[in-house]
ZAMARGU-4260 file (C-alpha; in steps of 0.2 Angstrom, whole numbers, plus 5000, padded with zeros to 4 digits):
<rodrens>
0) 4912/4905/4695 | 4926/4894/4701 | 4921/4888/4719 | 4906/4896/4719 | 4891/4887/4727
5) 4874/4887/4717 | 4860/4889/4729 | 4848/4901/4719 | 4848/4906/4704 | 4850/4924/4708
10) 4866/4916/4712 | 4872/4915/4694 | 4872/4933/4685 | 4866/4933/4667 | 4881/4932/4658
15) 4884/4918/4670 | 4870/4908/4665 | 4873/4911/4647 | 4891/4903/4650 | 4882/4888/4657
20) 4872/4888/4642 | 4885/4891/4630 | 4898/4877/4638 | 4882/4865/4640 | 4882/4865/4621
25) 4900/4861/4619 | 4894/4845/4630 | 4883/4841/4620 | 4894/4840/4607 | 4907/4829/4615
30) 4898/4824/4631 | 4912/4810/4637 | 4928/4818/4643 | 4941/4815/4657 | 4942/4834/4665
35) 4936/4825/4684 | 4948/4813/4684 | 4952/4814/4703 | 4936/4823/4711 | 4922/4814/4720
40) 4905/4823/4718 | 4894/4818/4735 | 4874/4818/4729 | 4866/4819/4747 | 4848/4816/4742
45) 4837/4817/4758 | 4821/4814/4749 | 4817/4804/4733 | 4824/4808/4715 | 4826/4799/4699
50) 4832/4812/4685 | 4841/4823/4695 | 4849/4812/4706 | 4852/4800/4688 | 4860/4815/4679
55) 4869/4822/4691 | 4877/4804/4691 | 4879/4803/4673 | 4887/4821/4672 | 4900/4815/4683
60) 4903/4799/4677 | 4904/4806/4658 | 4916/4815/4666 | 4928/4804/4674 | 4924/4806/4691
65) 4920/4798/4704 | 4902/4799/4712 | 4897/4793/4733 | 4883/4798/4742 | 4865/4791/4746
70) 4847/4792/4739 | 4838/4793/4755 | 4840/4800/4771 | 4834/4782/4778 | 4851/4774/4773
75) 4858/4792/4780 | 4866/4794/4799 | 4850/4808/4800 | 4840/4793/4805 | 4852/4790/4819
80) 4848/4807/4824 | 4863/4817/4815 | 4862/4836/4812 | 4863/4842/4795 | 4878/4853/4799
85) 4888/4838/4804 | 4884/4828/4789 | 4889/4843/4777 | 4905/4844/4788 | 4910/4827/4788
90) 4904/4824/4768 | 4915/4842/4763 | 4929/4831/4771 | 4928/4816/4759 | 4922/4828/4742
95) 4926/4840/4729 | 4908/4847/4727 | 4891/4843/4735 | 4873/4840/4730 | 4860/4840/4740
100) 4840/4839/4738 | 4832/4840/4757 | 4814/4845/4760 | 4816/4857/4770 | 4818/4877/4765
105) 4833/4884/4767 | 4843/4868/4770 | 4853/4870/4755 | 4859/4887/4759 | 4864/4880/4776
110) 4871/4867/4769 | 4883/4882/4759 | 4887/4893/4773 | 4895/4877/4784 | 4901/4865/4769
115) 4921/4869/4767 | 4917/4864/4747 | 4906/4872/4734 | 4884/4866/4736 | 4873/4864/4723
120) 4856/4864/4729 | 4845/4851/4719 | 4829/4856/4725 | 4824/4863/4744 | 4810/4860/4746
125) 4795/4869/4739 | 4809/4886/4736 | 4822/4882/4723 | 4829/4869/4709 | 4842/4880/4698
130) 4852/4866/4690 | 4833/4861/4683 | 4832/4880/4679 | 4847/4879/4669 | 4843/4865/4659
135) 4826/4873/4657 | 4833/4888/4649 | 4846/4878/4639 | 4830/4868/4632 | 4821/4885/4628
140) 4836/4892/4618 | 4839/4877/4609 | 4821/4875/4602 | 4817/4894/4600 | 4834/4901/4595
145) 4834/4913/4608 | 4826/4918/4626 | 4821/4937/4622 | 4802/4940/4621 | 4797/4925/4623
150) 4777/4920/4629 | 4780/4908/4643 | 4764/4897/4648 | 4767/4892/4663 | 4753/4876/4670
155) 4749/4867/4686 | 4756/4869/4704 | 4763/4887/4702 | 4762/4889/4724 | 4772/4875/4729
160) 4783/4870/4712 | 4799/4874/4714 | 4805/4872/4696 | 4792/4887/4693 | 4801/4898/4705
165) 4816/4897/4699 | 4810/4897/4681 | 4801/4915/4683 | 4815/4923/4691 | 4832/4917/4677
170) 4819/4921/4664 | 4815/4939/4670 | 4833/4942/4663 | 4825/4940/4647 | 4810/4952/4646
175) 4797/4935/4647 | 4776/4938/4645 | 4770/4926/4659 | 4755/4916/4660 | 4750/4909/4673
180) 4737/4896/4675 | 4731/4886/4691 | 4721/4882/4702 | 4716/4896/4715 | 4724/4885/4728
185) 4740/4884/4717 | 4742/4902/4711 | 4759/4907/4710 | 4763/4917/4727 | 4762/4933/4730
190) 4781/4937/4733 | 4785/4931/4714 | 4773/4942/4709 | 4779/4958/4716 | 4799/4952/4712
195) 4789/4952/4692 | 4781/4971/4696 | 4798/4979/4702 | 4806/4971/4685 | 4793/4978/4674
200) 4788/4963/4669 | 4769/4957/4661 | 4760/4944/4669 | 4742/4935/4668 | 4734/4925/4678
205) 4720/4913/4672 | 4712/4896/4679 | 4712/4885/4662 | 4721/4885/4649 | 4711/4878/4635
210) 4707/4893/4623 | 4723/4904/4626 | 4737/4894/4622 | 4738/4898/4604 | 4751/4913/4606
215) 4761/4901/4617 | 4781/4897/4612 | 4784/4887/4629 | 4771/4879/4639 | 4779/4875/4655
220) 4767/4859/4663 | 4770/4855/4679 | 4762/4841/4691 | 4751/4845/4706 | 4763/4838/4719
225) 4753/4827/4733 | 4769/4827/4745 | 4769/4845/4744 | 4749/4844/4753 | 4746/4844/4771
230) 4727/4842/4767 | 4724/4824/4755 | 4705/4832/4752 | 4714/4847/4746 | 4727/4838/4734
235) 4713/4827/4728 | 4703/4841/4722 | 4715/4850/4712 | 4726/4835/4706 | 4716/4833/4688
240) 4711/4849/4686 | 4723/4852/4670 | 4726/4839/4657 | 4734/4845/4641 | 4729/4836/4625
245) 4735/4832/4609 | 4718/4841/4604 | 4721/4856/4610 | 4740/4859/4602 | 4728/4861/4584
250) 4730/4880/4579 | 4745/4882/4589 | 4762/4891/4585 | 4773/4880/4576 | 4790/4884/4586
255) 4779/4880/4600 | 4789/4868/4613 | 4782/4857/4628 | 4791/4859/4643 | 4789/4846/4658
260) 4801/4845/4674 | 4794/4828/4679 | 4788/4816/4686 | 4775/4817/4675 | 4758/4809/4683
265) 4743/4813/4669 | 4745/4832/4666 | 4752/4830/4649 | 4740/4816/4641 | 4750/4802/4633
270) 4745/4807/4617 | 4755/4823/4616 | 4770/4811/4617 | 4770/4809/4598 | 4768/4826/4593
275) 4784/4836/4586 | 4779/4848/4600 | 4782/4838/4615 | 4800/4841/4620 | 4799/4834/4638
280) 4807/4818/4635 | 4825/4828/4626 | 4824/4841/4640 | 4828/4827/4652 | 4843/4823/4644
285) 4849/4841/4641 | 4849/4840/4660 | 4868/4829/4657 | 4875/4842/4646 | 4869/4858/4658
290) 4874/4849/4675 | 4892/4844/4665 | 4894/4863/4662 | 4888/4869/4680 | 4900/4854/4689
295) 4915/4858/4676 | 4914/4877/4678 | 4911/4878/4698 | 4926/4865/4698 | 4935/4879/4689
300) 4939/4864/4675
</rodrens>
């Protein structure tokens, strides 16, 4: 995996993304180390993040290393007109490793192919966000004991949510039952759907989620994304359409486990916040221990 880019998750081969999983553990267990002493991580963020920009930080600075980089493309040369090839160029020079979050599709496997240092994509657009899968995976082992067999809810913006994506396709290693639930605006798209037929994989597709969720071991929520609308009447008609509440968790599984990528907006009532099943909240931090395994192994450290 040394100097390998992480793009997609295909990207990653199952035993590799059970080596993530496994060394994410052993950084969990000792999280503050000195193995990037010397290496500079640039975080090139072209649209807004909090978590992954934040943890991505914290992995490297837990690390030892050093972090440069901006938060948004308007304190970024792209303003001044810039092509994202020539700020991939000039950042490889000054960089052991890039990360990147751009809006648009694609951009991060550009970003690869002209980078002279390893890419990890943090999210293009509505496509891919495989360090969030990674630490979605690490998160769903942890609280279930295993990945095999497992019913996988998955709830919300399944058309344009990237984290979904790239869920669906690591956990397809796995033999996963998928649910998915949406509005018909927001179904998952067609292509994922075919990529789940060739696998031999089962599938459901609902719109609500109240009365089924009882043979649930993850339920994956996920916002309805406004920046991802063109069309405000559109977003303003799906945006409440599922709220899970602490009500509804009554009469399901107990190893069941309450996945959320966030932000969170008012998908997951704030009641659910209390319950044991609400996991949410410790999946985020996972997300130091899974990107210190990713940046330590690409790194070959």
């Amino acid at each position: 995996m040394k100097n390998k880019s992480l793009i997609s998750i295909n990207d990653f081969t199952k035993e590799e993304i059970l080596r993530v999983l496994d060394l994410a553990g052993e950084f969990e267990q000792n999280p503050v180390q000195s193995i990037l002493e010397g290496k500079v991580v640039a975080t090139l963020f072209f649209e807004p993040s909090t978590r992954t920009r934040l943890s991505f930080e914290s992995a490297v600075n837990r690390l030892g290393g050093k972090i440069i980089g901006f938060s948004d493309s308007a304190s970024s040369s792209s303003t001044k007109g810039e092509s994202l090839k020539d700020t991939i160029k000039t950042v490889s020079n000054y960089s052991d490793l890039i990360v990147i979050r751009h809006p648009i599709e694609g951009s991060a496997r550009y970003a690869g192919e002209v980078a002279a240092v390893p890419v990890i994509n943090a999210g293009d657009g509505a496509n891919q966000h495989p360090t969030q899968t990674l630490l979605d995976l690490y998160s769903i082992r942890k609280t279930q004991q295993t990945l095999e067999n497992l019913n996988l809810f998955i709830v919300g913006d399944l058309k344009y949510g990237r984290t979904v994506h790239s869920l669906l396709m690591a956990m397809a290693h796995f033999n996963a039952t998928y649910h998915f639930i949406s509005p018909k605006e927001l179904r998952i798209p067609q292509e994922y759907k075919l990529f789940l037929d060739q696998h031999g994989l089962k599938y459901h597709e609902y719109t609500d989620f109240k009365d089924i969720i009882s043979d649930a071991d993850i339920i994956y929520v996920t916002r309805v994304q406004k920046e991802r609308f063109s069309d405000p009447i559109e977003y303003e008609k799906t945006k409440n359409a599922y709220i899970l509440k602490n009500s509804m968790l009554q009469g399901t599984k107990g190893n069941l486990r309450i996945l959320h990528p966030l932000p969170r907006v008012n998908e997951i009532s704030v009641d659910v916040d209390d319950n044991e099943k609400a996991y949410y909240f410790t999946q985020a931090l996972n997300g130091v221990y899974t990107r210190q395994a990713i940046i330590s192994l690409i790194l070959g450290l």
